[in-house]
PAZAPA-4460 file (N, C-alpha, C; in steps of 0.05 Angstrom, whole numbers, plus 32768, in hexadecimal, padded with zeros to 4 digits):
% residues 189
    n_x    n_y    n_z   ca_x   ca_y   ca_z    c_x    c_y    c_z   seq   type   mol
   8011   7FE9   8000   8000   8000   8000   8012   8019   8000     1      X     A
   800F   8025   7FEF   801C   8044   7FEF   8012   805D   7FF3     2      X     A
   8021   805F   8006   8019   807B   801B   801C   8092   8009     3      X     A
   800D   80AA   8007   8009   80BE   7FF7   8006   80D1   800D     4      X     A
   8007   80EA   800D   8001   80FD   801C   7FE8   8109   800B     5      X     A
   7FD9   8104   8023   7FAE   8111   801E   7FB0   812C   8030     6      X     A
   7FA8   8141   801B   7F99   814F   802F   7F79   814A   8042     7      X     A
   7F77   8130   803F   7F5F   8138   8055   7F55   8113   8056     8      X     A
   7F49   80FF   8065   7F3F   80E8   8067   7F35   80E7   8051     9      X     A
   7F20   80F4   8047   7F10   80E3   802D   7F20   80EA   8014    10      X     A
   7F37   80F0   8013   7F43   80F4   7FF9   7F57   80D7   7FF7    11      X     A
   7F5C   80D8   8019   7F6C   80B5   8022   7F5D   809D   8016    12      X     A
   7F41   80A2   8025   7F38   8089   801C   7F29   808E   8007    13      X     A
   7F27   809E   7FF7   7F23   8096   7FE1   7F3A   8087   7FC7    14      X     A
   7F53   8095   7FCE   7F6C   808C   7FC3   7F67   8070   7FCD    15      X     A
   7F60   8065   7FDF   7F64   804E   7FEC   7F57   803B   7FD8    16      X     A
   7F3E   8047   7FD9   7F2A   803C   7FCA   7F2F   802F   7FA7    17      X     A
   7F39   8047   7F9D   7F41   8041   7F7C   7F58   802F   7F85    18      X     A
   7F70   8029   7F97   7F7E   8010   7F9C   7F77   7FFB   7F9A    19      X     A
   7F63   7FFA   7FB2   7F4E   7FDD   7FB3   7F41   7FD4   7F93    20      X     A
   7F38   7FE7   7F8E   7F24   7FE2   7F76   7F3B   7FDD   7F5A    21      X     A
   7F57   7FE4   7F57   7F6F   7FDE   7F46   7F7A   7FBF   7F4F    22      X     A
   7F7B   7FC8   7F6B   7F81   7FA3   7F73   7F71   7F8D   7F67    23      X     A
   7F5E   7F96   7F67   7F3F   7F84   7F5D   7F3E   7F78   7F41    24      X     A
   7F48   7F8E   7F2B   7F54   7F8A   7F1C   7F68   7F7B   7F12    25      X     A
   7F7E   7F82   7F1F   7F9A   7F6E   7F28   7F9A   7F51   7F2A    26      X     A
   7F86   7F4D   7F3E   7F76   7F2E   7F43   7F6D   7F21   7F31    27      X     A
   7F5F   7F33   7F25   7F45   7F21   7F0C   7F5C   7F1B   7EF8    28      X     A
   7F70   7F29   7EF4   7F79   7F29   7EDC   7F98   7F18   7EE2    29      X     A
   7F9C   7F0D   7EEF   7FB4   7F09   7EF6   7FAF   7EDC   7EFA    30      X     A
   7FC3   7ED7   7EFA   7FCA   7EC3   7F00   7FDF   7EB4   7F11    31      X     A
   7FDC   7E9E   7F20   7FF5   7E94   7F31   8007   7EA5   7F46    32      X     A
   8024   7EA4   7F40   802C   7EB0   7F5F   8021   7ECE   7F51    33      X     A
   801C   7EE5   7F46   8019   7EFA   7F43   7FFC   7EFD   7F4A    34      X     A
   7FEE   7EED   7F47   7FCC   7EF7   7F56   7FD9   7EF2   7F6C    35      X     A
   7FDE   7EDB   7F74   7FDB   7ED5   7F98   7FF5   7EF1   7FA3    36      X     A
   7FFB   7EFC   7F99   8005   7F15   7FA6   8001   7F29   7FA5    37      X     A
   7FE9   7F2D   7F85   7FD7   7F3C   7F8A   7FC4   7F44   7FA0    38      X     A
   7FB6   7F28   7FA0   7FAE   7F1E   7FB2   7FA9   7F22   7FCF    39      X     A
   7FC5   7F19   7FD6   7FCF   7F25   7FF1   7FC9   7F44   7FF4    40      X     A
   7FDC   7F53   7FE7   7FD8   7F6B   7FDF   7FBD   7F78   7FEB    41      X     A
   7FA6   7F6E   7FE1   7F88   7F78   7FE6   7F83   7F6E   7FF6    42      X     A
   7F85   7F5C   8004   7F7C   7F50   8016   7F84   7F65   8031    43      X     A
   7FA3   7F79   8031   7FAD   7F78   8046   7FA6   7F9D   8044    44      X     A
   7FA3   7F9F   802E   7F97   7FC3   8025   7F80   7FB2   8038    45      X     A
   7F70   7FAA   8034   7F42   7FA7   8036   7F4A   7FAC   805C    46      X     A
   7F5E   7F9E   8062   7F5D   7F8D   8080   7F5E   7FAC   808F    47      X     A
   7F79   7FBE   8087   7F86   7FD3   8090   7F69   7FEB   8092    48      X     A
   7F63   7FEB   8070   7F57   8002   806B   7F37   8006   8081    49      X     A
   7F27   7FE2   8084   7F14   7FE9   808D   7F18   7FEA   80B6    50      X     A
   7F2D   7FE0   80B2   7F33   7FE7   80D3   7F33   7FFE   80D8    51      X     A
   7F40   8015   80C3   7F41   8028   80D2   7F25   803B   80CD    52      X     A
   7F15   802F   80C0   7F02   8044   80B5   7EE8   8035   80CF    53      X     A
   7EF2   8029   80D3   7EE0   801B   80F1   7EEB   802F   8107    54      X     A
   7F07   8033   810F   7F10   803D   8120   7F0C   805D   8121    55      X     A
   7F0F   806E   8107   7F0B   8089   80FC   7EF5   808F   80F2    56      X     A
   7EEC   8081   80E5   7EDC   8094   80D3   7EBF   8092   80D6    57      X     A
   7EBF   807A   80DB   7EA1   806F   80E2   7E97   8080   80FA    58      X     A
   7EAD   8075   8108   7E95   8090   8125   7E9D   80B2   8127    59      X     A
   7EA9   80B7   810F   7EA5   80D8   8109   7E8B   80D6   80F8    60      X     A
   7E8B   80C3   80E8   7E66   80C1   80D9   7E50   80C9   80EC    61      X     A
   7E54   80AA   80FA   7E41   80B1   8111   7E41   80CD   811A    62      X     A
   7E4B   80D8   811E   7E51   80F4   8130   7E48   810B   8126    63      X     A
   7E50   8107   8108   7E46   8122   80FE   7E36   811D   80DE    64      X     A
   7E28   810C   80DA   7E15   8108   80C4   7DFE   8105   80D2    65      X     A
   7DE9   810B   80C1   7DD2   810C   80CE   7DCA   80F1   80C7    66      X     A
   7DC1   80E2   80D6   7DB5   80C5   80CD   7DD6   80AF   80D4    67      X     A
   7DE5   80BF   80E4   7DFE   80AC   80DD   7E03   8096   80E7    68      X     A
   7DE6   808E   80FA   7DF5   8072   810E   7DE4   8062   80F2    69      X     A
   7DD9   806B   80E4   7DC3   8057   80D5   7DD3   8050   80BA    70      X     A
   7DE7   8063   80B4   7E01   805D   809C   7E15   8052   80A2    71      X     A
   7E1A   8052   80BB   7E2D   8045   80C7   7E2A   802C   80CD    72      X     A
   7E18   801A   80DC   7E04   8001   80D8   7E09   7FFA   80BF    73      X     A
   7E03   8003   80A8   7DFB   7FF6   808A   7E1D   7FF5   807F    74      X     A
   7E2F   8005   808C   7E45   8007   8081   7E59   7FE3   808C    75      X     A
   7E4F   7FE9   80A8   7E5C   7FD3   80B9   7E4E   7FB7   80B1    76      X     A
   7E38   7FB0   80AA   7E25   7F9A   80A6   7E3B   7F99   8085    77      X     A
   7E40   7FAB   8073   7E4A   7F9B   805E   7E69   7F93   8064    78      X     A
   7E7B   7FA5   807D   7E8B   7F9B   807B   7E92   7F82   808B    79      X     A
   7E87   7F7C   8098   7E80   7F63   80A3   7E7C   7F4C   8098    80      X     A
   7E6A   7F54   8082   7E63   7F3F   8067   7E83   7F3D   8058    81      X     A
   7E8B   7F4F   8052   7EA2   7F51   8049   7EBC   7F44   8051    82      X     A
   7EC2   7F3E   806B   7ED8   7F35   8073   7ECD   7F1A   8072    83      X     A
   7EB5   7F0F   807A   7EB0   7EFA   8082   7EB9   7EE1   8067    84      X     A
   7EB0   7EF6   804E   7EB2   7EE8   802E   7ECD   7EF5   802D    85      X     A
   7EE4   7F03   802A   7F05   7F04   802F   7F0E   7EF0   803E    86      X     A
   7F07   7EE2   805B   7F15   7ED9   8064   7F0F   7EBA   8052    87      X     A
   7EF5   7EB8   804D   7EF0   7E9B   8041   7F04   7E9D   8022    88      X     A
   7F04   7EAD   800F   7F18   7EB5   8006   7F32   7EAC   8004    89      X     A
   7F3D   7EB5   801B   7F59   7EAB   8026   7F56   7E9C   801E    90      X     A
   7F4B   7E87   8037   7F4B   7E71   8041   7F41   7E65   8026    91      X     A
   7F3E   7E66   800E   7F36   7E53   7FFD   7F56   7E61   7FE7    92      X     A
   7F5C   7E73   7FE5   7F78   7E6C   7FD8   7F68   7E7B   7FB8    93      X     A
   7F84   7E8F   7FA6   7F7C   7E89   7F8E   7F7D   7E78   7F77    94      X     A
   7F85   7E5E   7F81   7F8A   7E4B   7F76   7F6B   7E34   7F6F    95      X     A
   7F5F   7E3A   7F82   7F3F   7E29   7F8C   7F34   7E3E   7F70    96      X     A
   7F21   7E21   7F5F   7F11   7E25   7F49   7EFA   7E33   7F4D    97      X     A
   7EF8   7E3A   7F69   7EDA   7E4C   7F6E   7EE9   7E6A   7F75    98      X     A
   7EFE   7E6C   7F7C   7F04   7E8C   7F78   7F02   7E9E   7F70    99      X     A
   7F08   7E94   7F52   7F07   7EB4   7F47   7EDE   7EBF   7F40   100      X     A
   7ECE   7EA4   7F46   7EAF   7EAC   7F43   7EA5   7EB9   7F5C   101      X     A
   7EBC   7EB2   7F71   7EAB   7EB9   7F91   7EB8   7ED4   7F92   102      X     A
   7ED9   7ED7   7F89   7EE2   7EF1   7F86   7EDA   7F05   7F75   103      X     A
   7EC7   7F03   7F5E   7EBA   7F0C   7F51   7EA5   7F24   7F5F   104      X     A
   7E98   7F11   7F6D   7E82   7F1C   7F7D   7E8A   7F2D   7F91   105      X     A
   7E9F   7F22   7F99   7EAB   7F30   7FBB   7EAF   7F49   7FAA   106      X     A
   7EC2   7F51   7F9D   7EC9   7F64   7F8C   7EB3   7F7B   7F8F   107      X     A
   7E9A   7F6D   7F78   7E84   7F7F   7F74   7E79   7F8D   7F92   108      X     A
   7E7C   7F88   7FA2   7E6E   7F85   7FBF   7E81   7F9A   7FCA   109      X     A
   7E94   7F99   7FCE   7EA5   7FA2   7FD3   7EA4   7FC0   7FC3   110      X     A
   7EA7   7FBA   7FA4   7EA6   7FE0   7F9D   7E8D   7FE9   7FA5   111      X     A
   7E72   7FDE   7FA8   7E5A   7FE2   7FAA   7E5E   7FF9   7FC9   112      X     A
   7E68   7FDE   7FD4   7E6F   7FEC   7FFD   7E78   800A   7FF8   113      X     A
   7E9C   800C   7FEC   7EA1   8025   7FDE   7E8D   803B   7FDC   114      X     A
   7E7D   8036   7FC6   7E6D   8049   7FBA   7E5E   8059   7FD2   115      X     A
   7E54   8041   7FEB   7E44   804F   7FF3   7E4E   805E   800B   116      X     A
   7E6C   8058   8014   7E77   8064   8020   7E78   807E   8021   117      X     A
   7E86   8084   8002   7E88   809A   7FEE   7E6F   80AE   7FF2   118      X     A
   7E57   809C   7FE7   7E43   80AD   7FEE   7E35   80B7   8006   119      X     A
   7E35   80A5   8014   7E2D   80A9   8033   7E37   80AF   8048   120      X     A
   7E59   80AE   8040   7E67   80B3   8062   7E75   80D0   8057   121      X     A
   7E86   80CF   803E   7E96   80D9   803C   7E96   80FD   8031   122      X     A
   7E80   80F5   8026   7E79   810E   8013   7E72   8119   8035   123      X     A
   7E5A   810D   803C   7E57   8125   8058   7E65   8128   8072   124      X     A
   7E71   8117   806F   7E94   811E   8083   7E9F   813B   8076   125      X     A
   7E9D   8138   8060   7EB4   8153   804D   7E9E   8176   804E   126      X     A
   7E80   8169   8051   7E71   817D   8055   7E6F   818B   806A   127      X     A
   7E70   8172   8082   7E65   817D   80A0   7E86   8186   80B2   128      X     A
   7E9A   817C   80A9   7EB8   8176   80B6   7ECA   8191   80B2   129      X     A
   7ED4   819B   80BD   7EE7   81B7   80B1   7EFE   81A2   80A6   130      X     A
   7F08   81B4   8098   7F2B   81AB   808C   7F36   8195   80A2   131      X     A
   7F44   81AB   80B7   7F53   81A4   80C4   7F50   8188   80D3   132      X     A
   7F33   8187   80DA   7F27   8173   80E9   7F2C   8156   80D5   133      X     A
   7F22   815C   80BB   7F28   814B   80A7   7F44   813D   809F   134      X     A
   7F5C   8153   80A9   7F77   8141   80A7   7F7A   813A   80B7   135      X     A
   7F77   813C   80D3   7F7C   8135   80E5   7F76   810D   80DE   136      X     A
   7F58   810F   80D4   7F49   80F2   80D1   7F5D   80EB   80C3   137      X     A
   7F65   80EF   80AF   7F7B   80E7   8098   7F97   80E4   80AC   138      X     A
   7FA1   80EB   80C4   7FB2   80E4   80CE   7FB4   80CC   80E6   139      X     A
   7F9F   80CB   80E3   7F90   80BB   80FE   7F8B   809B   80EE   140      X     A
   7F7E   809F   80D1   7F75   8093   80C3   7F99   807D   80BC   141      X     A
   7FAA   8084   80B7   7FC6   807A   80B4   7FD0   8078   80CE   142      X     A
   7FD7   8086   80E0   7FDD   8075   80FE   7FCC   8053   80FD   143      X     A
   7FAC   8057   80F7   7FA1   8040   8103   7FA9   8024   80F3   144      X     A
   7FAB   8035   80D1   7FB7   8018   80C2   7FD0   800F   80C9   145      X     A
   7FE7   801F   80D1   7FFB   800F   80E0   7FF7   8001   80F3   146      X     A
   7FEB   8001   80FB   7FE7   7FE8   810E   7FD2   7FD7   8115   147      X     A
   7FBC   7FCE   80F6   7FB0   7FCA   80F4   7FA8   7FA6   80E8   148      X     A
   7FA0   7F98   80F1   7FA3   7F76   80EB   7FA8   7F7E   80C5   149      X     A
   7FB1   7F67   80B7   7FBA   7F6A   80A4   7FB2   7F51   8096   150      X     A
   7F91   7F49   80A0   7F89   7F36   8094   7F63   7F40   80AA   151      X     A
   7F52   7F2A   8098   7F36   7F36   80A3   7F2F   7F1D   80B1   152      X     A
   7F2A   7F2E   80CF   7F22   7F1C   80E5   7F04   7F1E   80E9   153      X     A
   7EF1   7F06   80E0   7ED4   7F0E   80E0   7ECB   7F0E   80FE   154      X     A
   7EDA   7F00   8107   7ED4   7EF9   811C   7ED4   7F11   8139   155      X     A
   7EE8   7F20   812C   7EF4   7F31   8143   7EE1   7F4B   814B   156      X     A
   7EC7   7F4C   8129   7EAE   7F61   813A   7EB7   7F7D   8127   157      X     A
   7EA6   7F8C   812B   7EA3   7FA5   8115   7EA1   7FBD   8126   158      X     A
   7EAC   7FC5   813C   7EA9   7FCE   8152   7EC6   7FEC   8154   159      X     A
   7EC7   7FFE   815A   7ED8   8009   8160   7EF1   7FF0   817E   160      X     A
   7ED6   7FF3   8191   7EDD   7FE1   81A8   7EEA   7FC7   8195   161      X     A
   7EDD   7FBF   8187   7EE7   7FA6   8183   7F06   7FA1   8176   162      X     A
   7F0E   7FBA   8162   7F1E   7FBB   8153   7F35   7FC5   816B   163      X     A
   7F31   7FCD   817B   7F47   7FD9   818D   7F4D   7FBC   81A3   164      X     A
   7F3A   7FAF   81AD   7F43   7FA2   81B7   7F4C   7F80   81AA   165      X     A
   7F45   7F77   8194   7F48   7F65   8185   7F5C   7F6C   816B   166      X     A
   7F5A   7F87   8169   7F6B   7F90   814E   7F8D   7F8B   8159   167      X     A
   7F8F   7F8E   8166   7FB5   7F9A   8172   7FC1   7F7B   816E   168      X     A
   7FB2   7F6B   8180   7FBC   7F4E   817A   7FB9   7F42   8164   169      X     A
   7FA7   7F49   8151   7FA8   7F39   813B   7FB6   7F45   8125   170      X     A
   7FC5   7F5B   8134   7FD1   7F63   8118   7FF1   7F60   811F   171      X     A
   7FEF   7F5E   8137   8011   7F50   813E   8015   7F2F   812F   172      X     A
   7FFF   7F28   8130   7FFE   7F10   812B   8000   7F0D   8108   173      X     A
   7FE9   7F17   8104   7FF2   7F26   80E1   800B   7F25   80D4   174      X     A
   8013   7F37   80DE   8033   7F47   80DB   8048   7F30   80DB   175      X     A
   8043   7F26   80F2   8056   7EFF   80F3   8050   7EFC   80DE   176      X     A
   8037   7EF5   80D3   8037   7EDF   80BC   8033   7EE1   80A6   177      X     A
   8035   7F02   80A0   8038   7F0B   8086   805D   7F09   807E   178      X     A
   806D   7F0E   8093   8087   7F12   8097   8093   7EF1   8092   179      X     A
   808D   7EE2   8096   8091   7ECC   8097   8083   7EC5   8077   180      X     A
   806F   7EC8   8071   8063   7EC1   805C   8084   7EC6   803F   181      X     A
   8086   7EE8   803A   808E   7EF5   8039   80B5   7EEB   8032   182      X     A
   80B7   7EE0   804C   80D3   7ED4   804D   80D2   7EBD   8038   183      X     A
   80BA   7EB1   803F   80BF   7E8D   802C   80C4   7E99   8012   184      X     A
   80AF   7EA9   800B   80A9   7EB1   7FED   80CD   7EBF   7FE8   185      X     A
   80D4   7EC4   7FEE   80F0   7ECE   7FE9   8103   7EBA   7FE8   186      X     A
   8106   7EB0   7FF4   8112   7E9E   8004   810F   7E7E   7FF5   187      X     A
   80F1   7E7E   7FDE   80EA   7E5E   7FD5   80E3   7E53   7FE5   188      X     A
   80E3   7E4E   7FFA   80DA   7E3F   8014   80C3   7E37   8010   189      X     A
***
């Protein structure tokens, strides 16, 4: 993932966004070790990006959109859906003959989630939010992906609470076994 300097959160995650949605690309179109590192790749942008938009952004929604606990609900219910079909994903490999039809879908679902982010969180974050308040999110927003699991834990809850207290360990744990992953692939192992 490459860090850019945003003036403000929704310029972040929207950059974020055309990543994910190029990765997506990357995938469909790719084969063998170069998808599965594609692959990886998106898997570890989706894990980072929605952690922190659980941790940041979602409860500045809530806070200052009108209707925001009710966008925020519909935002969390897809990403929930979302990890749950990522982690099955993984765990099925792009090598498994049902992949690229189940990744197909996840994909669509996924820019769909986007869109409505776009339309419902972000546009009125940028309406209701001053500047400054807004980079700040954009700085807060990168603190949280550093240290953010680097794979999707369905299990672990869609929760600010949840991500703070389940996020820290699973991304130490992450971090092991991406690093390790990482070494073989270099290494032939």
């Amino acid at each position: 993932m490459t860090q850019v300097a945003h003036k403000d959160v929704v310029d972040l995650l929207m950059s974020q966004h055309n990543q994910i949605k190029e990765l997506f690309r990357q995938v469909a179109s790719s084969t063998g070790d170069q998808k599965r590192q594609h692959f990886q790749d998106l898997v570890r942008l989706l894990a980072v990006h929605e952690t922190a938009e659980e941790l940041v952004v979602h409860p500045a929604a809530r806070r200052n959109i009108n209707g925001g606990e009710e966008v925020v609900a519909s935002r969390l219910q897809e990403e929930d859906e979302a990890k749950h079909v990522l982690a099955q994903l993984y765990d099925m490999g792009v090598d498994d003959p049902r992949f690229d039809t189940e990744f197909a879908r996840f994909a669509q679902s996924v820019v769909d989630h986007a869109t409505h982010e776009e339309q419902d969180e972000f546009r009125y974050l940028r309406q209701n939010l001053s500047a400054e308040k807004l980079q700040k999110m954009a700085g807060a927003v990168e603190a949280a992906e550093k240290t953010a699991p680097t794979r999707p834990h369905p299990n672990a809850g869609e929760s600010m609470a949840a991500n703070l207290v389940a996020g820290p360990p699973a991304a130490v744990f992450d971090r092991m076994r991406d690093a390790v992953r990482d070494w073989h692939q270099k290494n032939g192992d």
